[in-house]
C-alpha positions as CSV (number, residue, x, y, z in Angstrom):
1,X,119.6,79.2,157.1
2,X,118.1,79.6,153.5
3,X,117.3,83.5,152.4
4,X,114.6,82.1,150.3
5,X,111.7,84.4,151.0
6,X,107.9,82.9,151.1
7,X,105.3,85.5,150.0
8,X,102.9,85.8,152.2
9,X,98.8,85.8,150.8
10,X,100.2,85.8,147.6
11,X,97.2,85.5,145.3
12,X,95.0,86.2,147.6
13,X,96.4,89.8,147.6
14,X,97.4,90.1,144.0
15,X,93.2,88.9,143.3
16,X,92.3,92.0,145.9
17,X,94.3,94.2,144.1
18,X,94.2,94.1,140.4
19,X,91.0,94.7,138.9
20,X,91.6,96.5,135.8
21,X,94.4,95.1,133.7
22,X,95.3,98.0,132.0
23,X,96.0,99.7,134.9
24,X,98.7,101.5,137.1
25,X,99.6,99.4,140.2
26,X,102.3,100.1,143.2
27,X,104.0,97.3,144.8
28,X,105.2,99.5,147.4
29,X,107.6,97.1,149.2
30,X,108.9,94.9,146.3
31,X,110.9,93.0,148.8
32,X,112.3,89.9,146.6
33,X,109.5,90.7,143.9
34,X,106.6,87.8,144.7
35,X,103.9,89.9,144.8
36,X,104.6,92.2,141.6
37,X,105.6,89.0,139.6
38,X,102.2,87.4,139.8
39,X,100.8,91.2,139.7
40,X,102.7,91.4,136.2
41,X,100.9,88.1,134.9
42,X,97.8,89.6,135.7
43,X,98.3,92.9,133.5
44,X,97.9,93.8,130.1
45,X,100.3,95.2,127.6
46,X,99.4,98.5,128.7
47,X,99.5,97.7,132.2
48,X,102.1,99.3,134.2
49,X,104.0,98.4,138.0
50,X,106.2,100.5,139.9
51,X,108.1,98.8,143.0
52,X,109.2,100.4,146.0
53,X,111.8,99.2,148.3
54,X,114.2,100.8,151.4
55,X,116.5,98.1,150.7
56,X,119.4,98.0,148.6
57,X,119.5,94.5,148.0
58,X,116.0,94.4,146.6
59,X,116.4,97.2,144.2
60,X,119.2,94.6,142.9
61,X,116.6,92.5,142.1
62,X,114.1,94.3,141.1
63,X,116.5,96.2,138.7
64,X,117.0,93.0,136.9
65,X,112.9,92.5,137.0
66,X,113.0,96.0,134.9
67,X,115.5,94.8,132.6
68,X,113.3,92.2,131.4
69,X,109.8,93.5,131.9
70,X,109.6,97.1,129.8
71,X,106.1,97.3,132.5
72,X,107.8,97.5,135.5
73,X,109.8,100.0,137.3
74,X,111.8,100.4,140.7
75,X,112.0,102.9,143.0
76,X,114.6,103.1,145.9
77,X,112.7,104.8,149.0
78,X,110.6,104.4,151.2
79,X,106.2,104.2,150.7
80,X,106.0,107.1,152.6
81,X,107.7,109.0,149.5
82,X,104.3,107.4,147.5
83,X,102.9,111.1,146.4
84,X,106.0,112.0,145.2
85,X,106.7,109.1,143.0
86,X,103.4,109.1,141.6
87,X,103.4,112.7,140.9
88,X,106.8,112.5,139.0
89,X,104.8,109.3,136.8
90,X,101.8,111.6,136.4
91,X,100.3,109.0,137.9
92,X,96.4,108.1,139.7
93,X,96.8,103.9,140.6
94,X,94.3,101.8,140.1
95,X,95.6,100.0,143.6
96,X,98.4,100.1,145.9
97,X,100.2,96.6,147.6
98,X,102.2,96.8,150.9
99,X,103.2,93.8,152.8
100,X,104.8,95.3,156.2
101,X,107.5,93.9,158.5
102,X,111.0,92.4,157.9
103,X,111.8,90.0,154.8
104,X,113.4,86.5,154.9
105,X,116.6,87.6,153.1
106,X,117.1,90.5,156.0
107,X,115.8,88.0,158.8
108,X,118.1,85.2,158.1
109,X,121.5,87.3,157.0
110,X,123.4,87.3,160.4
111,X,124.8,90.3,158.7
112,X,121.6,92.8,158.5
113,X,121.6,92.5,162.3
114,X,117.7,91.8,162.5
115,X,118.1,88.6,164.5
116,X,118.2,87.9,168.2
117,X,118.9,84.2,167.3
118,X,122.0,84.4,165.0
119,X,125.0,86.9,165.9
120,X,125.7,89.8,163.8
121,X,126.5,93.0,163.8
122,X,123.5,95.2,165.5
123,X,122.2,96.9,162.6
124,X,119.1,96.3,162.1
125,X,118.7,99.1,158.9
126,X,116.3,98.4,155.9
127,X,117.9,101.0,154.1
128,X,121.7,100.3,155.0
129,X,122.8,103.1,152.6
130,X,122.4,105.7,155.3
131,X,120.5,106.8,159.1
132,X,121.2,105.4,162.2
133,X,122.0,101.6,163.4
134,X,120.2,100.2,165.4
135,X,124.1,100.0,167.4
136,X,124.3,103.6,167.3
137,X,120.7,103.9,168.7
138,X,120.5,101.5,171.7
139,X,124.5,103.5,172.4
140,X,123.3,106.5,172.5
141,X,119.4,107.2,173.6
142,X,118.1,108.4,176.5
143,X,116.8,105.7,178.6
144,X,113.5,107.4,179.5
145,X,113.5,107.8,174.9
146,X,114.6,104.0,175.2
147,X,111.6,102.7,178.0
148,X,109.2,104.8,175.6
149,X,110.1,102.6,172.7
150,X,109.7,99.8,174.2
151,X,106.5,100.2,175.4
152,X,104.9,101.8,172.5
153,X,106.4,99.4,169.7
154,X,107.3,96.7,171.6
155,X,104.4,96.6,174.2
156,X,107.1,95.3,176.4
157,X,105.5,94.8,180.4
158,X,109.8,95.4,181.7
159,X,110.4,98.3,179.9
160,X,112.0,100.5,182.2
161,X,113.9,97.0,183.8
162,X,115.5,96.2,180.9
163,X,116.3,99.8,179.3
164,X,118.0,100.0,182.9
165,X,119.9,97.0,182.1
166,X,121.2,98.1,178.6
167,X,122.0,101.7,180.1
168,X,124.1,99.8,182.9
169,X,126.2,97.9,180.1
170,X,126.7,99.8,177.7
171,X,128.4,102.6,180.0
172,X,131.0,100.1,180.4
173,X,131.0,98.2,176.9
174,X,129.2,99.7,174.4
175,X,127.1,97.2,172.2
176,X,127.9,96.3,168.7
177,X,126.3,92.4,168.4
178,X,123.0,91.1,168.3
179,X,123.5,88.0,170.7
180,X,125.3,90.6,172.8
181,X,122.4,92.5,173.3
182,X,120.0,89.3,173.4
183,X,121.7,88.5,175.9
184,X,121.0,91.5,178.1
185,X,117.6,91.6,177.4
186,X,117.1,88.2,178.0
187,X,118.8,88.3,181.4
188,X,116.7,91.5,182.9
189,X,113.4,90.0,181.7
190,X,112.5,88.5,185.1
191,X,109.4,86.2,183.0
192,X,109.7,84.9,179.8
193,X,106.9,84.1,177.6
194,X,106.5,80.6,176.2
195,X,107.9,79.8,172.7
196,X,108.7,83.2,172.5
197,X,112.3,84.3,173.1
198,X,112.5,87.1,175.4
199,X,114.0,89.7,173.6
200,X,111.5,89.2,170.7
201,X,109.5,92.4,171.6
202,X,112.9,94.6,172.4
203,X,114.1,93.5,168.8
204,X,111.0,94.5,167.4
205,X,110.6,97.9,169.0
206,X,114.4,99.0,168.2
207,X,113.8,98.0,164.5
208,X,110.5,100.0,164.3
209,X,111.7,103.0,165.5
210,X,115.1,103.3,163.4
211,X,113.4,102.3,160.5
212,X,110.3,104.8,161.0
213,X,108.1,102.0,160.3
214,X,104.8,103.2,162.0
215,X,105.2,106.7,160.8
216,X,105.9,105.8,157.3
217,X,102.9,103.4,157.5
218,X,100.7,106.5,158.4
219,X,101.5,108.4,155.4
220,X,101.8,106.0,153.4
221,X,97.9,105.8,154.0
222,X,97.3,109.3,153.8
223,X,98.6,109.4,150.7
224,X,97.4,106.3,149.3
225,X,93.5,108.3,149.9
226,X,94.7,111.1,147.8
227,X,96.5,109.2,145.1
228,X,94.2,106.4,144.7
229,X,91.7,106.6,141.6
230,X,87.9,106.1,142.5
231,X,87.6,102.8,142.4
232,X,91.0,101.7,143.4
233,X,92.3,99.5,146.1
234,X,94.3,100.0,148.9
235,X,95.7,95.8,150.1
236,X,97.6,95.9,153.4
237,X,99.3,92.8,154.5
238,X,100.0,93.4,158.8
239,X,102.3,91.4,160.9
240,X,102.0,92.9,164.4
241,X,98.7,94.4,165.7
242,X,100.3,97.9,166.1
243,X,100.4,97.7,162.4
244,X,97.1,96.2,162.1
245,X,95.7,98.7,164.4
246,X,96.6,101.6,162.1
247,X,95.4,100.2,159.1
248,X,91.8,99.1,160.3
249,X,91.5,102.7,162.5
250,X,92.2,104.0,159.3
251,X,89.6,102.2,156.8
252,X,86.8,102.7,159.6
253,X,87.7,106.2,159.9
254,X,86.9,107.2,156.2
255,X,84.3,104.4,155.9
256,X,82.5,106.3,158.3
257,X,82.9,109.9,157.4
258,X,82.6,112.6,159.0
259,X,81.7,112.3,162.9
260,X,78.7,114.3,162.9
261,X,76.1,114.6,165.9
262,X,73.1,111.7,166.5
263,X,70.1,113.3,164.5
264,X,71.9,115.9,162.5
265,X,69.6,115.9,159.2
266,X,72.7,115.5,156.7
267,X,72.1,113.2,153.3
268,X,74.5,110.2,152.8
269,X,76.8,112.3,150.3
270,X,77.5,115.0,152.9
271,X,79.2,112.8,155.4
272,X,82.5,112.7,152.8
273,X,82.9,109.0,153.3
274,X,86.0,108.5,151.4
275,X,86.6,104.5,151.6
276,X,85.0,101.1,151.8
277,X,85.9,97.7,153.4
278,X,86.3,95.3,150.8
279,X,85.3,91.6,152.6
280,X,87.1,90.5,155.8
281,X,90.2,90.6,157.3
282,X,92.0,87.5,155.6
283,X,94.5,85.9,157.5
284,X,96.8,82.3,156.4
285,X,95.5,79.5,155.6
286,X,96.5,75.9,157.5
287,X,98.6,75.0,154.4
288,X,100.6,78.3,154.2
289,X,101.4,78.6,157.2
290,X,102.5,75.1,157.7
291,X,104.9,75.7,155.1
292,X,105.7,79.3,156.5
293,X,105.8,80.0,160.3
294,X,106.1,83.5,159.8
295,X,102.7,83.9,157.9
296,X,100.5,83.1,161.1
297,X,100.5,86.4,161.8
298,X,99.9,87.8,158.7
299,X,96.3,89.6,158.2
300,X,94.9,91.7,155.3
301,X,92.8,94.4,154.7
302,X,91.2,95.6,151.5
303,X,90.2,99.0,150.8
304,X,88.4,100.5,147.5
305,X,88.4,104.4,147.7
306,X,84.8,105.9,146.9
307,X,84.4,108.4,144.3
């Protein structure tokens, strides 16, 4: 299978976010660098991009974008490290990019161990230069930990069946391949979804929780609020509605400001509302996702941070 990776909403989320040319911009998962390319083209001379990536491989690549753009800059980490980098830059952007969920490249590559369709070793790491495997994890957890995980970041309806299952197998092989562990999951799920393969939701929970996903996601917004300059954008591209969830929770919240009590004579300013919705969810269009499967689940929000 090709690792050619599709960018998902590409201009639509490079014409949300850039809205001063001259400005300071975070691509915070640079992935294989679609979005800050065409982010680049939009920028001045004095415009300025820093990338942000977990994975090794795409700090390859964007290391080479740095080499021959004297604009843009890499950073290996995670977005939840977004204060930190910005503060080292002296920085306040004038709009932040993140486009969740698992690239192409890391889909695709047997090797990365994302895949319940092609065998590899059960990895399943963004960052593969250090925590735990996703092997390691499913080994080793408690199986009350592992029907939690399910549930929560898989919304899995045979949680505690199939966390029985894995429990039962591993105490006599422990698991070290993907299709191995497929293949579990797929046997103890007593009613399988159509067109969906039935340890989609299993994969998905196991890779969320060893790569922190949902808890980086929330501070990554926390910090995005206090980074951001008035004015500047916040772009979110979602691919599971946990994610989604978060992000819109999140907009409403500080749309809305402080949650006061019906009649309480406050003015407008006193209610510290911090954000604003900038037009609708966007989701892919027929064209896109005919050409890419995996952007029909892709859906974006736009923020602008108030003064």
């Amino acid at each position: 299978m090709s690792e050619e990776h599709i960018t998902v909403l590409l201009q639509e989320a490079v014409d949300a976010l850039v809205t001063n040319p001259d400005g300071f911009y975070v691509d915070g998962t640079f992935g294989r660098g679609g979005h800050s390319r065409l982010i680049l083209q939009g920028l001045s001379a004095k415009g300025c991009l820093v990338g942000i990536d977990k994975d090794p491989q795409a700090i390859a690549e964007g290391q080479k974008l740095a080499s021959e753009d004297s604009r843009f800059a890499i950073e290996h980490g995670s977005f939840a490290q977004l204060q930190e980098f910005m503060v080292s830059r002296q920085w306040q952007p004038d709009g932040i990019l993140v486009d969740l969920g698992v690239s192409s490249p890391q889909l695709d590559v047997a090797e990365r161990g994302f895949s319940f369709l092609n065998d590899g070793p059960l990895d399943m790491r963004m960052d593969t230069s250090g925590g735990i495997s996703a092997a390691e994890w499913v080994n080793s957890v408690a199986e009350d930990e592992m029907v939690r995980v399910f549930k929560a970041y898989g919304e899995e309806r045979f949680a505690k069946r199939i966390a029985r299952a894995i429990v039962e197998r591993r105490a006599v092989k422990p698991f070290e391949r993907t299709l191995d562990l497929s293949k579990v999951v797929a046997e103890a799920n007593p009613a399988w979804e159509k067109g969906k393969n039935p340890a989609t939701r299993v994969f998905q929970a196991i890779r969320i929780e060893i790569n922190n996903e949902l808890s980086d996601l929330e501070a990554l917004l926390d910090q995005a609020l206090e980074v951001l300059k008035p004015g500047g954008r916040l772009v979110v591209i979602s691919f599971h509605s946990l994610e989604d969830r978060l992000v819109k929770r999140f907009i409403r919240h500080h749309e809305r400001g402080l949650d006061v009590p019906a009649g309480l004579p406050l003015m407008e300013s006193q209610l510290n509302k911090r954000l604003k919705s900038i037009g609708k969810a966007s989701r892919a269009k027929g064209h896109e996702v005919s050409a890419n499967v995996r952007s029909r689940s892709a859906i974006m929000r736009v923020a602008e941070k108030l003064q």
